[in-house]
Residue, then its C-alpha position, 0 to 999 in steps of 0.5 A: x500500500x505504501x508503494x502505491x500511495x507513494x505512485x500517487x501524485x497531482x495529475x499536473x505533476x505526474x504529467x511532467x514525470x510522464x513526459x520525462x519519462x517519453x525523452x522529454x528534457x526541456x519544456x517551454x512556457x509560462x507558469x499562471x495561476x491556472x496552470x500552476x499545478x503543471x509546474x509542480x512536477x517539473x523540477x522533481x521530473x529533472x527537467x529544465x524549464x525555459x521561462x518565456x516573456x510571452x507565450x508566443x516566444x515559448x511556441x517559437x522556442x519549442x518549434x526550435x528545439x524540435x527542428x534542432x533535435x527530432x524531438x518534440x518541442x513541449x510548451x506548458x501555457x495558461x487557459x484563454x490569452x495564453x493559448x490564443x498568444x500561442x496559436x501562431x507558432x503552433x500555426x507555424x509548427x503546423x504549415x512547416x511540419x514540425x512536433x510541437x506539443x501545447x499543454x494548456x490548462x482549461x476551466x473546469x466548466x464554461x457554459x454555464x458560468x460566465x465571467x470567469x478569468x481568461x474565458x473563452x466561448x471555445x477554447x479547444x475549437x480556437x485552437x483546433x484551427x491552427x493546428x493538427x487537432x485540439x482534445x481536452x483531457x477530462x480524466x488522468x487516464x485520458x490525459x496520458x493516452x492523449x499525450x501517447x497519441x501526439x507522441x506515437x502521431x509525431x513519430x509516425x505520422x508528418x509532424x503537426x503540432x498538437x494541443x491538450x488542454x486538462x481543466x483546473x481542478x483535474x491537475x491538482x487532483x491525486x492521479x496514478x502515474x501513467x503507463x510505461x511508455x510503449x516500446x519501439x516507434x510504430x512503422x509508418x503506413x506506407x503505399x511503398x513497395x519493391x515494384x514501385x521502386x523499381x519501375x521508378x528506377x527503370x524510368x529513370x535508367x531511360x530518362x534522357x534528362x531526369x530531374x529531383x526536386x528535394x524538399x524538407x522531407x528528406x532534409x529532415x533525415x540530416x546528412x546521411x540523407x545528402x550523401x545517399x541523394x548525391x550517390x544517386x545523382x551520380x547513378x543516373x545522370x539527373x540534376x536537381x533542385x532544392x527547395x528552401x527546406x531542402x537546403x543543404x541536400x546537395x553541396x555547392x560544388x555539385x555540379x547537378x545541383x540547381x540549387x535552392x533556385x526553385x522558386x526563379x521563374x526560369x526553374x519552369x523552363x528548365x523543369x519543362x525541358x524534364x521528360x522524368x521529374x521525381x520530387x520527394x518530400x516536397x509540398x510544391x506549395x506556393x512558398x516553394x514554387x512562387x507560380x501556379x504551375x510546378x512547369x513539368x510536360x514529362x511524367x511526374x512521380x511524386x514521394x511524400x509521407x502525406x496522402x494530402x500531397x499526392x493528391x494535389x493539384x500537380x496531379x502525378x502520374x506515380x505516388x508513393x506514400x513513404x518516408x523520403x529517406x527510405x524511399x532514396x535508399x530503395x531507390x538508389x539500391x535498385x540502380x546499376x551500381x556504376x556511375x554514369x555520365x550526367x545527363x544534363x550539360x555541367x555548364x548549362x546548370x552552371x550559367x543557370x545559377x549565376x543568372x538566378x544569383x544576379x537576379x536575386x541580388x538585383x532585386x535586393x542589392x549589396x546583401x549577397x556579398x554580405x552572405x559571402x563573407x559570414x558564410x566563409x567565417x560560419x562554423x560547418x556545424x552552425x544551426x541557422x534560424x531566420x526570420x522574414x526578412x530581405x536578409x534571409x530572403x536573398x541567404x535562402x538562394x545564394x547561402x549554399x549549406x554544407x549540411x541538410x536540416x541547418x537552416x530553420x525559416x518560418x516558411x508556410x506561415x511565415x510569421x514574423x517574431x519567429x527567429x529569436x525564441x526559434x535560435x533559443x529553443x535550438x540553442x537549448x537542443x544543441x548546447x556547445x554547437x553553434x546556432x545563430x539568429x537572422x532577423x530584420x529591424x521590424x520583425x525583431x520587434x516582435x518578439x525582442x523581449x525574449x532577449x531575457x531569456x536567450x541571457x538567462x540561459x547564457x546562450x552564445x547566440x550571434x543575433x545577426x540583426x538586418x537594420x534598413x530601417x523600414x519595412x522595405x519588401x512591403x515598400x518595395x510590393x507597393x511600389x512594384x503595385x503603383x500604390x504611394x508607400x504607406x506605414x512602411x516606417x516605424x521608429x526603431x530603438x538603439x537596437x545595441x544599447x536595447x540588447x545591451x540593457x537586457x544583458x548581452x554583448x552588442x557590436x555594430x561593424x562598419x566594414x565585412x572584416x569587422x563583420x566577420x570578427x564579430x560573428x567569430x567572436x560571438x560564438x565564444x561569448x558567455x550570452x548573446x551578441x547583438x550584431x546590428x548589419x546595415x547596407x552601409x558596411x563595405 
């Protein structure tokens, strides 16, 4: 008997035991007074807890841990505001497919009695709306098979995120523990088979020029899965592209690679030209393609994890539901084994990519060159997270990676705030390696305050700040649409002295050399560098 009442605990503690007990060892968020039972269990269950300035800060820091370290990123949060502030990082999580869970407390009861502090009409319907589904746990039990399912769903499903809520009274009320977690990951359901791959390999031995598009399905799988992609390349002679996502993939010296260019509208010439495209674990949305039409007039195969996907507007000619990575494995197995001469002129793809560089540094003058000189100084292992900026539009072509699933944007939403908490929740995940932080003057704002955070954790992150003082991709929309600029100036703080105040370094080089010493320097740091770059630096 002694040993059961010693199993029995307040359910908001026996949660965080639980999610400890599920890999769990950091959670983002915001302690209230209605979710002051979750916090309970939380230093006792050995996890560290990040404390957020707003709950929109801890969404974009749990989203940032799960990119760093596939895992889910965990997030606690109050009933009413506190969900509702959380709603769009858990809209990002949802748009970029990334596991971010958010536990939120409830009231007890809100139909029947109004007025009641942070009441909502319907809170887990609001939330529902953004993310991959909304349940309220309404017994221990529950709440434990609830959290089982979101964790079983990310391993095995295409990550969304996902909310709990568990009313007031039920977390402090005396609970068993939850169950052991189950062993293994389950198999995701897959439509793959071996005679799938091999025709797709036949077809691809014939074509005369083939072409991958490679999105952040298989960006996801880390470096193994560039090395396996560029083995495959040389097995059938194909060029590729990447998405933004899929970033890093491919290395800037192959000479098969397009590069990030998809979204040029050349690319839909060049696709044209294809009679065998295969794009895998790609959405071809219009945050990749920026056109209606992905171009292709030959067959095209597509290789995606979603049942969503395959059955989009592109209209494939094959599917295949399945992992990318394993799809890339079975694939490159059922190739002949010797390399064969590619199939697409090396100087064509060359000349190509020079001509989407030009252009993207036309359109957005003097920030190329500024990605040239970081990139030569930036550590190989560095995890980048950026914001929606000009900066990180133009890094996004030009910025060639030498890694898959080290570049982070906020790129099916595309909300602005993300890149600050989003560097923090990776910096956690990542300690001792280097992670960094890209953002504009305007969307820095929003989410400034986490600044606080970043210093309490002594996290060394170099926080690359783009200041030309205005909204300028708004400007310039305006201008291209004939319409008189209009609330595309704000007022902006000394942004040096403002990270200053919070406790962090600040620098403001006047040239790239000083650029590139104080990035270097930034990583050696005990907590976070203010780096403010303008279009002035020569």
């Amino acid at each position: 008997m002694g040993q059961k009442d010693e199993a029995m605990r307040p359910l908001g503690a026996q949660i965080s035991h639980m999610l400890k007990s599920r890999g769990v060892d950091v959670i983002f968020g915001i302690p209230g007074v209605h979710n002051v039972e979750m916090y309970r269990g939380i230093e006792e269950a050995g996890i560290t807890h990040v404390l957020a300035r707003h709950e929109q800060g801890a969404g974009f820091m749990a989203d940032g841990y799960a990119r760093a370290s596939g895992k889910p990123g965990v997030a606690y949060v109050i009933t009413g505001p506190g969900l509702c502030n959380i709603m769009t990082p858990m809209g990002q999580a949802y748009s970029d497919s990334v596991s971010v869970l958010t536990i939120s407390s409830c009231l007890d009861e809100h139909v029947g009695h109004r007025g009641q502090l942070h009441q909502m009409r319907d809170q887990r319907a609001a939330a529902a709306t953004v993310c991959d589904w909304s349940e309220e746990a309404r017994t221990p039990r529950a709440a434990y098979d609830l959290i089982d399912r979101a964790f079983t769903e990310f391993e095995s499903q295409r990550p969304r995120s996902k909310h709990i809520q568990v009313p007031i009274g039920l977390l402090g009320t005396m609970a068993p523990e939850a169950p052991e977690a189950r062993p293994g990951a389950m198999e995701s359901h897959s439509a793959f088979a071996a005679g799938d791959v091999r025709g797709v390999a036949q077809d691809l031995v014939t074509a005369k020029k083939p072409l991958f598009i490679l999105g952040g399905g298989l960006a996801a799988s880390g470096q193994a899965a560039g090395l396996h992609m560029r083995q495959l390349l040389c097995r059938s002679g194909a060029a590729a592209f990447m998405t933004y996502a899929g970033s890093g993939l491919l290395a800037s010296d192959d000479e098969m690679s397009f590069g990030t260019y998809l979204g040029r509208g050349e690319s839909k010439r060049i696709i044209g030209e294809s009679d065998l495209v295969i794009a895998i674990g790609t959405e071809l949305s219009e945050n990749d393609l920026w056109r209606d039409e992905l171009g292709h007039t030959g067959r095209l195969v597509r290789v995606d994890i979603d049942p969503e996907v395959l059955a989009d507007r592109h209209r494939a000619d094959t599917t295949l539901q399945t992992e990318a990575f394993a799809f890339v494995l079975a694939l490159k197995a059922a190739m002949p084994e010797n390399d064969v001469a590619p199939k697409w002129a090396a100087k064509e793809v060359a000349a190509a990519k020079a001509r989407f560089r030009a252009e993207s540094d036309a359109e957005r003058p003097g920030i190329a060159r500024i990605c040239d000189a970081l990139r030569h100084v930036m550590p190989q292992d560095a995890m980048i997270y950026s914001d929606m900026t000009q900066f990180a539009y133009v890094a996004k072509e030009v910025w060639d990676l030498d890694r898959a699933g080290h570049w982070h944007h906020p790129t099916g939403f595309g909300t602005l705030g993300y890149a600050l908490p989003a560097s923090i929740g990776g910096a956690m995940a990542r300690r001792g390696k280097p992670t960094v932080c890209i953002a504009g003057d305007y969307g820095f704002q929003y989410t400034v305050q986490e600044l606080g955070a970043a210093v309490e954790m002594k996290l060394p992150i170099p926080i690359l700040l783009w200041d030309n003082h205005k909204l300028k991709e708004i400007e310039d929309s305006m201008v291209e649409s004939q319409i008189a600029p209009n609330a595309v100036v704000a007022l902006n703080p000394d942004f040096c002295k403002l990270a200053e105040s919070y406790g962090c370094l600040a620098t403001e080089p006047a040239t790239l050399e000083e650029l590139q010493g104080a990035l270097s320097k930034a990583f050696e740091a005990d907590r976070p560098t203010m780096i403010r770059m303008t279009a002035a630096m020569s």
